[in-house]
C-alpha positions in Angstrom: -1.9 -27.3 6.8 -4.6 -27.0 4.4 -7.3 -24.1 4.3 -9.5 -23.5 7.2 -13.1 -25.1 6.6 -16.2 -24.6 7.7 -16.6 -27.5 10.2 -13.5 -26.2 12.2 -14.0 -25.4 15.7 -15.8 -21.9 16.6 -12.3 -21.3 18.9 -9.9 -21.7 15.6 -12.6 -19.4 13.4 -12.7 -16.4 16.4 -8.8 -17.4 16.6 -8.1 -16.1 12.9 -10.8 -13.4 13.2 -9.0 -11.5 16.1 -6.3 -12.2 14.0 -7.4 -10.2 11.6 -8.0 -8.1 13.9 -4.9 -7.1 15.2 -3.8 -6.6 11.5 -6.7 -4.6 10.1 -5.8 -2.4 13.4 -1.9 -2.2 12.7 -2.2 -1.6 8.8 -4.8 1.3 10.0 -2.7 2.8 12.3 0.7 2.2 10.4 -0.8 4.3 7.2 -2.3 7.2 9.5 1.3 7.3 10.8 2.7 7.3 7.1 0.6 10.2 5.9 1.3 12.2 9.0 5.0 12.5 8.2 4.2 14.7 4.9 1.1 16.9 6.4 4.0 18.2 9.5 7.1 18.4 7.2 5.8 22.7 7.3 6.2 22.5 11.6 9.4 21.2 11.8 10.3 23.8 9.8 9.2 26.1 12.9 10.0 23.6 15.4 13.5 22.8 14.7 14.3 25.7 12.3 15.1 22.9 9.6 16.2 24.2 5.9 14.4 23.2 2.6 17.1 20.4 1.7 16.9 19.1 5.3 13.1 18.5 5.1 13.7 17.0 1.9 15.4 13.9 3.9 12.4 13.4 5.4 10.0 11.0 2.7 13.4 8.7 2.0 14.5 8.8 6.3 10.7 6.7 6.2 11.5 5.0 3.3 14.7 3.2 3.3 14.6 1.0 5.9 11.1 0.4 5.6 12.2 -1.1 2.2 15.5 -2.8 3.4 13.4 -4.5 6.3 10.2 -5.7 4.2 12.5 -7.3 1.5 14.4 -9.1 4.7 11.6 -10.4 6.2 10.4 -11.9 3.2 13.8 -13.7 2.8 13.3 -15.3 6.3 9.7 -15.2 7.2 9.9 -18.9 6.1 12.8 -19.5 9.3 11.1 -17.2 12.1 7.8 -17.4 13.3 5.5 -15.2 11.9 3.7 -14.3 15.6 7.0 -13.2 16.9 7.8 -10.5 13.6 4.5 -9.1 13.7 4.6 -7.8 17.2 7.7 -6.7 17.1 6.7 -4.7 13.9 3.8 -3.7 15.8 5.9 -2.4 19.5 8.4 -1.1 17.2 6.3 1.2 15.0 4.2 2.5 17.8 7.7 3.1 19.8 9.0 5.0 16.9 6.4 7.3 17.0 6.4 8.5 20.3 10.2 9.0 19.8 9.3 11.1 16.6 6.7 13.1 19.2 9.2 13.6 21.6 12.0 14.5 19.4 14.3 17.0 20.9 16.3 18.1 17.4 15.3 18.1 14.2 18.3 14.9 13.5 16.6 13.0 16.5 13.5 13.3 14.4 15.0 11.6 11.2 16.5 9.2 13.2 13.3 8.2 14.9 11.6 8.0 11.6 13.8 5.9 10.3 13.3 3.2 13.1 9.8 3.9 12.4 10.0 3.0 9.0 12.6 -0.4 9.8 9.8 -1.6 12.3 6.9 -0.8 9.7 8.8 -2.8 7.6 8.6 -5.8 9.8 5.1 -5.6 10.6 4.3 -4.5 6.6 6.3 -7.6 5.6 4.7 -10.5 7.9 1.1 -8.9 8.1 -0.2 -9.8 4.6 1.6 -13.1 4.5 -0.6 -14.0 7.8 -4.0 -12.9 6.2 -2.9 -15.4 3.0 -2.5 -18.1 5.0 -5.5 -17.2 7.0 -8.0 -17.0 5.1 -6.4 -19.1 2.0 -10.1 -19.2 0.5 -10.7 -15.5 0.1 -7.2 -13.6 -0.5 -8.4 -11.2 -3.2 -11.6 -10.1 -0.7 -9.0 -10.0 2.6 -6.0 -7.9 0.8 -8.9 -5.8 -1.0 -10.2 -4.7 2.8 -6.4 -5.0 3.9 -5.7 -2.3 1.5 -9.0 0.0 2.1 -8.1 -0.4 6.1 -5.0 0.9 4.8 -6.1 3.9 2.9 -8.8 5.0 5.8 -6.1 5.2 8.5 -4.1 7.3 5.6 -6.6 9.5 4.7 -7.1 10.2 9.0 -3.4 10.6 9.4 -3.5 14.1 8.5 -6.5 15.1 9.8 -5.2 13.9 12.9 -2.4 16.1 12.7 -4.8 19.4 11.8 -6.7 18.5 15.1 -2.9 18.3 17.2 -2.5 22.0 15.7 -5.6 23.2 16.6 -4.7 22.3 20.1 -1.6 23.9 20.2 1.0 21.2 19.7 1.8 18.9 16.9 3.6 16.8 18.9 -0.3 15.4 20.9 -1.2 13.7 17.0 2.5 11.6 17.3 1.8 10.9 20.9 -1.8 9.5 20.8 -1.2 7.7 17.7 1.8 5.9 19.5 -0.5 5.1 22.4 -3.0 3.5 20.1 -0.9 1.0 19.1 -0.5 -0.7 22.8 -4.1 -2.6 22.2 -3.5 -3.5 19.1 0.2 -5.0 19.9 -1.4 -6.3 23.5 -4.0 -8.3 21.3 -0.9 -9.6 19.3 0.6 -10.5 22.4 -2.8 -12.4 23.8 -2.8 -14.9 20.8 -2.0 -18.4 20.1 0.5 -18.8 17.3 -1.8 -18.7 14.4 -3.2 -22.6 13.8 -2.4 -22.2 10.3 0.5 -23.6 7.8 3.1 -20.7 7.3 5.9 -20.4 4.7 7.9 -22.7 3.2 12.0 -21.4 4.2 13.0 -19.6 0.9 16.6 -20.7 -0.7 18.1 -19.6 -4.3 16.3 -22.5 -6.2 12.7 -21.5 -4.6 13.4 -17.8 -5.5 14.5 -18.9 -9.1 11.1 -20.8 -9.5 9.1 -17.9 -7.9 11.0 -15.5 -10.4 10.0 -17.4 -13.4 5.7 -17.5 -13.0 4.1 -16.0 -15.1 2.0 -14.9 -12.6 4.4 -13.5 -10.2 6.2 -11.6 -13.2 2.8 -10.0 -14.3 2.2 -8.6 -10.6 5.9 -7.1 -10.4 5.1 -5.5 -13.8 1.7 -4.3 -13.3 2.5 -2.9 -9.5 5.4 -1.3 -11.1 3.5 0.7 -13.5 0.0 1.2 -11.2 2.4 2.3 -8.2 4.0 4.6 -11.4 0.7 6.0 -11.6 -0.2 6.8 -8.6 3.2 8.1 -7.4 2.6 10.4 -10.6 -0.9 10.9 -9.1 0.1 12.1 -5.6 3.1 14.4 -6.6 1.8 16.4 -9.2 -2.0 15.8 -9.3 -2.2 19.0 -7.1 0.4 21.2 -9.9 -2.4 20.3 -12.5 -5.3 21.1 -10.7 -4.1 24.8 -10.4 -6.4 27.0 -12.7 -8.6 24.2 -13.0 -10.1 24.5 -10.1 -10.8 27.8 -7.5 -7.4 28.2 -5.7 -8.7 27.1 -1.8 -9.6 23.9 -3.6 -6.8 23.0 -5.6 -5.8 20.4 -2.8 -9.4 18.9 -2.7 -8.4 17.3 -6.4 -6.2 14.6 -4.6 -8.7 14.0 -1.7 -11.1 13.2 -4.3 -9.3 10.8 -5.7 -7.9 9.5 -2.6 -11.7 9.3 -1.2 -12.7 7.0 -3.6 -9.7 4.4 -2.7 -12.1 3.1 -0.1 -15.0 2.2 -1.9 -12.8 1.4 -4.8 -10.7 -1.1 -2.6 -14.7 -2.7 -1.0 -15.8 -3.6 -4.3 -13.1 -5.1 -5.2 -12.3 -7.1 -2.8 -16.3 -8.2 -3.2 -16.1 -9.0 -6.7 -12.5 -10.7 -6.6 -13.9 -14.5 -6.1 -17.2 -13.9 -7.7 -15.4 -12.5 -11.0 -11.7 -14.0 -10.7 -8.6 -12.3 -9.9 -7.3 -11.9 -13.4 -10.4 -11.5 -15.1 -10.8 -8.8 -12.4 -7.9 -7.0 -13.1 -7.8 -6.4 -16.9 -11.8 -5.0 -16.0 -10.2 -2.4 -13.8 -6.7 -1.3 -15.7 -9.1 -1.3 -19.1 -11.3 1.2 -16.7 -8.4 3.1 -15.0 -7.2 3.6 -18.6 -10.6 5.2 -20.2 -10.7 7.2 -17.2 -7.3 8.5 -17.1 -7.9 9.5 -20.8 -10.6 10.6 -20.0 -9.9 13.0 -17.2 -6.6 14.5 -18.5 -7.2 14.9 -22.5 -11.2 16.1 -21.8 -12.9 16.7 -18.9 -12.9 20.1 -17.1 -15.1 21.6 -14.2 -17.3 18.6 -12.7 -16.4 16.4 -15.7 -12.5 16.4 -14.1 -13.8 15.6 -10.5 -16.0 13.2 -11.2 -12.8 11.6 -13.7 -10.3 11.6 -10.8 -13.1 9.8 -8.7 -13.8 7.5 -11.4 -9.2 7.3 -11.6 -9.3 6.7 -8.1 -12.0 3.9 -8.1 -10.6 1.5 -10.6 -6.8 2.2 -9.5 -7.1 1.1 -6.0 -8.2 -1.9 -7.1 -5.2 -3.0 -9.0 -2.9 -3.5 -6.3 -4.6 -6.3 -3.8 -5.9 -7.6 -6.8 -2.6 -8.5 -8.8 -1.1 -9.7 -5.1 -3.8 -12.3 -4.7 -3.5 -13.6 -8.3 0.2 -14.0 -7.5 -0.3 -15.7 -4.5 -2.3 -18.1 -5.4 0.1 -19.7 -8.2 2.9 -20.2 -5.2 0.6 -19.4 -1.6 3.4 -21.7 0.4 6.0 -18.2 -0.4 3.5 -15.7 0.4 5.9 -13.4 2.5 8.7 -13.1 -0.8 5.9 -12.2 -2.6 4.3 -9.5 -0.8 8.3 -8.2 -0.2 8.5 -8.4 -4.2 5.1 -6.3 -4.2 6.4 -3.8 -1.5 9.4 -3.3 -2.8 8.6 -2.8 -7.2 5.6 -0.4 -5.5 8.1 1.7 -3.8 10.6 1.8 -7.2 7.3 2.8 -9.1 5.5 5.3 -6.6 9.2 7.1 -6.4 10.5 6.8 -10.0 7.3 8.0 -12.2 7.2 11.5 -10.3 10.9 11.9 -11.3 10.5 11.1 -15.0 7.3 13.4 -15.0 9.4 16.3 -13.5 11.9 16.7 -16.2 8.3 16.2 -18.9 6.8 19.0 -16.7 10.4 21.4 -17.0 10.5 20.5 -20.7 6.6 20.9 -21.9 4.4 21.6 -19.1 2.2 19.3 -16.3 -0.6 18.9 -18.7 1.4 16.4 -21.3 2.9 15.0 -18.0 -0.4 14.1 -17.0 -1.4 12.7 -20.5 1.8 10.3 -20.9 -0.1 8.5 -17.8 -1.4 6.5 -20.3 1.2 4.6 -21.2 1.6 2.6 -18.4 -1.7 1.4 -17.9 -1.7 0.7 -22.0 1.2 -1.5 -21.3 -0.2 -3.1 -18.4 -3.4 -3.9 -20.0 -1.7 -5.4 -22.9 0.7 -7.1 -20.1 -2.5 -8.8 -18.2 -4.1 -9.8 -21.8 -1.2 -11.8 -22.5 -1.5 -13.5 -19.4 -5.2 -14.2 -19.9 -5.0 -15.5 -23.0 -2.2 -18.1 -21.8 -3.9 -19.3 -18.9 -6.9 -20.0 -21.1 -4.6 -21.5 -23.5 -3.0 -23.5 -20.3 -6.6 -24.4 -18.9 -7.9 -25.6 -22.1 -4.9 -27.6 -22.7 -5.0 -29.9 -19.5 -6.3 -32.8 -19.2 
């Protein structure tokens, strides 16, 4: 079915805005749930009396089969309806929660998280897919505000679990996060089968074609090395800031840069029709570059916090913006796409931090930090090429 128009009825319009709803509400929840599993990794240390190397299980236990499940739903999301994945990604998340809350051992814990992370995975790898084929005439502004939804519910995920401790029991932030998810999958549950066109089923021939746009290779390539960055970013931001700033605000540096993922992520998404997706995107990795060089070969006292803000801004960008570009060259597989996104981001958000380690063991964090550059150079230089042949392509048609 073709885009929704104007002149539709006001039923079908409020139909895809509670739509929206539902999955502004699960991606918010969903990533306050995510960031909560790192800021209580030091109480089950208490609770359960785990060791360091047991902890340790705890990011990939989340991460596994959140992977596994968001490159199988892309496979199929063409064959199953994509109202009936998304609320069972939606029950299933907020059910593995409350088991994580009322986790009698610290093994019952992993194994809760990992059902967690398989039913994230569901909801994470239909949820995106719906908003394309919603609202087919303004991806780049809806996975912009998709993403910032995202990164508000992260940035409250901890916080959430601070205010749990100050009551007395971490266990209350797993709890009424759980809860919070029964409106948003009763909502779910309340709709009509979305009146739009879904995906087309995906075989070997239509994943060969996918595989070979230009388009689609320059997202996998440029999430790989902005997910690199941040990855980078997140792990060892904090190592860097030591001596650079006083010690009680050391972890301020990544909330800074984290903080300014949200307006970063609103402008974006404003600008992404007016300027163009790919146009948009070599503006903010040629910005994210300057200000990565910027901040880590330079600045120092305000100049670095006002550089990681500046980081933060033009990186969260990058990420909704190269999805939409993608999508729009092959909208009808929308779901292997956003599994192909997913599942590069989680290579590069995991791999980076690793390579920067043995950097850091060798020479220290600050040329770690430094070599940061190289990734966006070569994803700048990536997204020129595929400027320049699109103009060539569009000046060569008829």
């Amino acid at each position: 079915m073709g885009p929704l128009a104007g002149g539709e009825s006001a039923r079908a319009d409020t139909g895809r805005r509670r739509w929206a709803l539902a999955v502004f509400g699960f991606v918010a929840l969903e990533g306050a749930g995510l960031q909560m599993r790192g800021a209580v990794v030091p109480v089950l240390r208490e609770t359960f009396g785990a060791s360091a190397w047991q902890l340790g299980l705890v990011a990939p236990a989340g991460t596994v089969g959140f992977t596994l499940l968001v490159a199988v739903v892309g496979a199929v999301a063409g064959r199953f309806g994509t109202h009936r994945l998304f609320l069972v990604g939606v029950v299933g998340t907020g059910a593995g929660l409350l088991a994580m809350g009322v986790a009698p051992s610290f093994g019952f814990f992993l194994a809760a998280l990992v059902g967690r992370g398989v039913f994230s995975g569901v909801g994470r790898g239909s949820d995106r897919p719906l908003l394309s084929h919603l609202y087919p005439e303004a991806r780049g502004r809806l996975f912009s505000y998709y993403d910032m939804t995202w990164a508000v519910g992260a940035t409250l995920g901890p916080l959430a679990v601070s205010a749990a401790l100050w009551l007395g029991d971490w266990r209350l932030a797993f709890y009424a996060l759980g809860v919070a998810f029964l409106p948003v999958a009763a909502l779910v549950r309340s709709l009509p089968a979305p009146a739009v066109g879904g995906d087309r089923p995906l075989d070997l021939a239509a994943l060969g074609r996918i595989g070979r746009r230009p388009e689609v290779l320059a997202m996998a390539a440029g999430i790989l090395m902005t997910t690199g960055v941040e990855g980078g970013l997140f792990t060892w931001l904090t190592t860097y800031a030591e001596g650079r700033f006083p010690g009680s605000l050391t972890t301020a540096s990544l909330s800074v840069l984290l903080v300014a993922y949200v307006p970063g992520r609103f402008v974006a998404g404003r600008l992404a029709e007016r300027v163009g997706y790919l146009r948009l995107s070599v503006a903010l990795a040629g910005l994210c570059l300057l200000s990565v060089a910027y901040t880590f070969f330079l600045a120092s006292g305000v100049g670095l916090v006002a550089g990681l803000f500046a980081v933060g801004l033009t990186l969260s960008g990058l990420y909704p913006t190269l999805t939409a570009h993608a999508t729009e060259a092959v909208p009808e597989h929308s779901a292997p796409l956003n599994a192909i996104g997913l599942v590069t981001a989680a290579v590069g958000i995991a791999g980076v931090p690793v390579a920067m380690g043995f950097v850091i063991e060798a020479a220290g964090v600050v040329p770690a930090m430094r070599l940061l550059v190289v990734p966006l150079v070569a994803m700048v230089l990536v997204l020129l090429v595929l400027s320049r042949r699109s103009r060539g392509t569009a000046s060569g048609s008829p």
